[in-house]
C-alpha positions, -999 to +999 in steps of 0.1 A: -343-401-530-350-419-561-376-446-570-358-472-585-375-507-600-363-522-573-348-520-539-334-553-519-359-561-484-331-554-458-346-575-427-340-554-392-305-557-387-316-568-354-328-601-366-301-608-387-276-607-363-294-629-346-282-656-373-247-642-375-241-649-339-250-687-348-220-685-373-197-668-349-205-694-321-201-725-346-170-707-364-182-727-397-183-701-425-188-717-456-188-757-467-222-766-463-226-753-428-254-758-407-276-723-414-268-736-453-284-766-445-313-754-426-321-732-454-322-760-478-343-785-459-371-751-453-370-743-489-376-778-499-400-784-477-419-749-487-420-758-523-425-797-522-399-810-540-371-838-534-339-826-542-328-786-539-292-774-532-282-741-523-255-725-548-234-689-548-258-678-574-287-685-599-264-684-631-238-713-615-268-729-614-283-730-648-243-740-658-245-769-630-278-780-650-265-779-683-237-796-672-253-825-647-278-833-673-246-840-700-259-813-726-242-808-759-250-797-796-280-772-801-303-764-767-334-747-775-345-717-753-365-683-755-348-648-768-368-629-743-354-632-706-323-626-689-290-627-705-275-654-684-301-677-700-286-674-733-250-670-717-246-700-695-256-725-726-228-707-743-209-707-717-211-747-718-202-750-751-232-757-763-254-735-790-287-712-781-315-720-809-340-692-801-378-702-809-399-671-806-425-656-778-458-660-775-470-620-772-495-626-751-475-644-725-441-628-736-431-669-728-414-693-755-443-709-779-445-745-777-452-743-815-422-728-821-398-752-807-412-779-826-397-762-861-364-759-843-356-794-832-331-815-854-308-841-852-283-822-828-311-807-805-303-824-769-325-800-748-352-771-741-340-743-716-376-723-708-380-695-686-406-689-667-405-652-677-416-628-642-429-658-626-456-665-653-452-701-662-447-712-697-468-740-710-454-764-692-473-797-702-468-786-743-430-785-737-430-821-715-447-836-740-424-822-769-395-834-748-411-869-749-415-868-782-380-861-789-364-871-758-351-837-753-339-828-716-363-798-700-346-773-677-365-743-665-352-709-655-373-703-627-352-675-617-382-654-608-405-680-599-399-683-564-433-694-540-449-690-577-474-721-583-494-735-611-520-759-610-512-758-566-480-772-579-447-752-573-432-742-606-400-753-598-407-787-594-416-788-636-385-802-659-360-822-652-342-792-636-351-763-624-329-730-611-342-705-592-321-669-580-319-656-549-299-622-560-304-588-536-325-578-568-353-609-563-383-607-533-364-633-513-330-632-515-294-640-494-276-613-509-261-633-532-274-665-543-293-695-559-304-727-558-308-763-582-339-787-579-349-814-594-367-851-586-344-869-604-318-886-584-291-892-603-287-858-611-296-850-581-262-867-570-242-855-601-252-819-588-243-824-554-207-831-563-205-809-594-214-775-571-181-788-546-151-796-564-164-830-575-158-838-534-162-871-524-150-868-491-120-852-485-089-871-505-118-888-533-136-872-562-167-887-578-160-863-609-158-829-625-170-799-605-170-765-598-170-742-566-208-737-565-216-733-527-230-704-504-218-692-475-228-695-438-233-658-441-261-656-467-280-682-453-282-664-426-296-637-448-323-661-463-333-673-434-339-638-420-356-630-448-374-660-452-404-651-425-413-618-445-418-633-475-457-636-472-460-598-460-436-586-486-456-611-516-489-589-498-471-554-500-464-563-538-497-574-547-513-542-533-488-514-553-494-541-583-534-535-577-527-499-574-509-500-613-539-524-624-563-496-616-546-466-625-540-485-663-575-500-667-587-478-688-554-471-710-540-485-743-513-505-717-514-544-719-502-568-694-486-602-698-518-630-700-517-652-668-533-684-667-561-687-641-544-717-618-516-696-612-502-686-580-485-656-585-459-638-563-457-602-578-424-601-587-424-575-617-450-552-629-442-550-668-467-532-692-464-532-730-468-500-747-479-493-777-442-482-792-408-481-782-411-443-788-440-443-762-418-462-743-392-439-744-410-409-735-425-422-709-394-433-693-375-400-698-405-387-684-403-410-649-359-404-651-371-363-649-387-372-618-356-390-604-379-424-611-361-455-630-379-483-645-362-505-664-362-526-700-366-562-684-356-574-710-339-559-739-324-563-767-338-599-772-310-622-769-311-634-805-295-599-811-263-607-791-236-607-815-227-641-797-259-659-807-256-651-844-283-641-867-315-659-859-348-644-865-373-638-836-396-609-847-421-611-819-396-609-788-377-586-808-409-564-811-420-568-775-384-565-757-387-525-777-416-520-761-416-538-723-410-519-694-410-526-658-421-501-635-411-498-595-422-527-574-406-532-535-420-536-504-410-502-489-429-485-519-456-456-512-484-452-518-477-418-526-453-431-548-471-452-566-494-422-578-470-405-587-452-431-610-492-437-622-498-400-629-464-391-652-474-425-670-511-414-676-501-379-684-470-391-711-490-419-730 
């Protein structure tokens, strides 16, 4: 079988069925149903925060932001994450200003955003790149500053803290994933939070149609909701997610050994943070080392991936802005296997190609 970076937690089919049969028995499939519900209040109440609504997926959720918070001209955000980052503020009409990476963190430098505002700069869209969070109380107090909007893309960031503060209560908005790919997930999925009230309400309507009620509209919306069926997912799920978090940190204390005495770096994490061991990426010394070392691990029928290249300021849709150090780093970033039904075994082997190939 092959190792690939990641494989989704399937919870015993026993258990989930468990939570189908509530669906069957209510006949409510989708709308807001109850299991939708109850997944909502559990997740807000495990993160602390006021507001949080369930959505299809994490990308419909950074749209829904953009959109709730009434964004327009120039946002500024990081070239080095996901492409739906860059993608959704297109996607909104509005235009991705890239300010470039901190290498140590591989997260957006405060320093850098400050050179990029202007007159048509309306927000900052941060991510908080494989649940290491950016510098969170540089970028609030730039946005006072210059009365800029903050949205975060916690999309990895889930039961991630910093400072014994959830990261996704930081911003005005944050938006978190819960795709098969992610440690908890519901199959497909997502969700919006934020403490701000008004947007809170703007979002609550703009992820339904604009609802209000069944023959009223409060305004412009979208079809944003989840289904009865993946809640039942998450909330299968939901129980494991300290034991799988464990499983993670041990194969990631496995990789920290094995590298410890090699030319591989890791991403700096401050010391208040909570992490959930969500990726393992090591920088390598080149992309040729790169290279080699991952068609060394493809030989073996073992997949890592490029989380994340190329960096986004390269997409012929962003236009030609300069980012040299995410463009460096995104060459040389890989991720290497990380899942709770890992081996041990595994995991040696994976360590041993590496050590033998850099």
């Amino acid at each position: 079988m092959p190792i690939n970076v990641t494989k989704s937690y399937l919870p015993p089919l026993e258990e989930y069925t468990k939570q189908l049969a509530r669906v069957w028995e209510s006949g409510w499939v989708t709308n807001n149903g109850p299991l939708a519900l109850e997944l909502e209040a559990k997740l807000k109440e495990r993160f602390g925060v006021k507001h949080l609504f369930l959505l299809n997926n994490g990308t419909i959720a950074l749209q829904i932001a953009i959109k709730a918070c009434g964004l327009s001209g120039e946002i500024i955000t990081t070239p080095f994450s996901y492409v739906a980052t860059t993608s959704s503020i297109k996607w909104e009409g509005c235009e991705p200003v890239f300010a470039d990476i901190n290498p140590r963190t591989l997260s957006i430098d405060p320093a850098q955003i400050e050179k990029k505002i202007t007159d048509k700069t309306t927000a900052i869209l941060a991510t908080h790149v494989y649940g290491i969070p950016t510098e969170v109380e540089k970028i609030q107090a730039i946005a006072e500053k210059h009365h800029l909007r903050v949205i975060y893309d916690a999309a990895h960031a889930f039961d991630c803290s910093y400072k014994n503060k959830s990261l996704l209560s930081y911003g005005d908005v944050s938006t978190i994933s819960f795709h098969a790919t992610k440690l908890f997930h519901t199959g497909e999925g997502g969700a919006i939070i934020t403490s701000d009230d008004e947007l809170a309400h703007k979002i609550s309507y703009m992820r339904n149609f604009g609802h209000n009620g069944t023959e009223h509209f409060w305004g412009l919306g979208i079809n944003g909701k989840n289904s009865e069926l993946h809640a039942a997912m998450g909330l299968t799920v939901l129980p494991m997610v300290p034991e799988i978090i464990a499983r993670r940190k041990e194969i990631s204390d496995q990789y920290d050994q094995a590298f410890a005495s090699t030319s591989i770096q890791r991403p700096l994490m401050p010391e208040s943070l909570k992490y959930n061991y969500s990726y393992y990426p090591v920088i390598l010394e080149s992309e040729e080392s790169l290279l080699k070392i991952r068609a060394a691990l493809n030989h073996s029928d073992i997949f890592p991936r490029r989380y994340f290249f190329p960096s986004l300021n390269m997409l012929e849709y962003t236009g030609n802005q300069s980012a040299p150090f995410a463009e460096d780093i995104s060459k040389r970033v890989l991720c290497l296997p990380l899942y709770y039904e890992l081996q041990d075994e595994e995991v040696k082997l994976i360590t041993d190609i590496i050590q033998r190939n850099l």
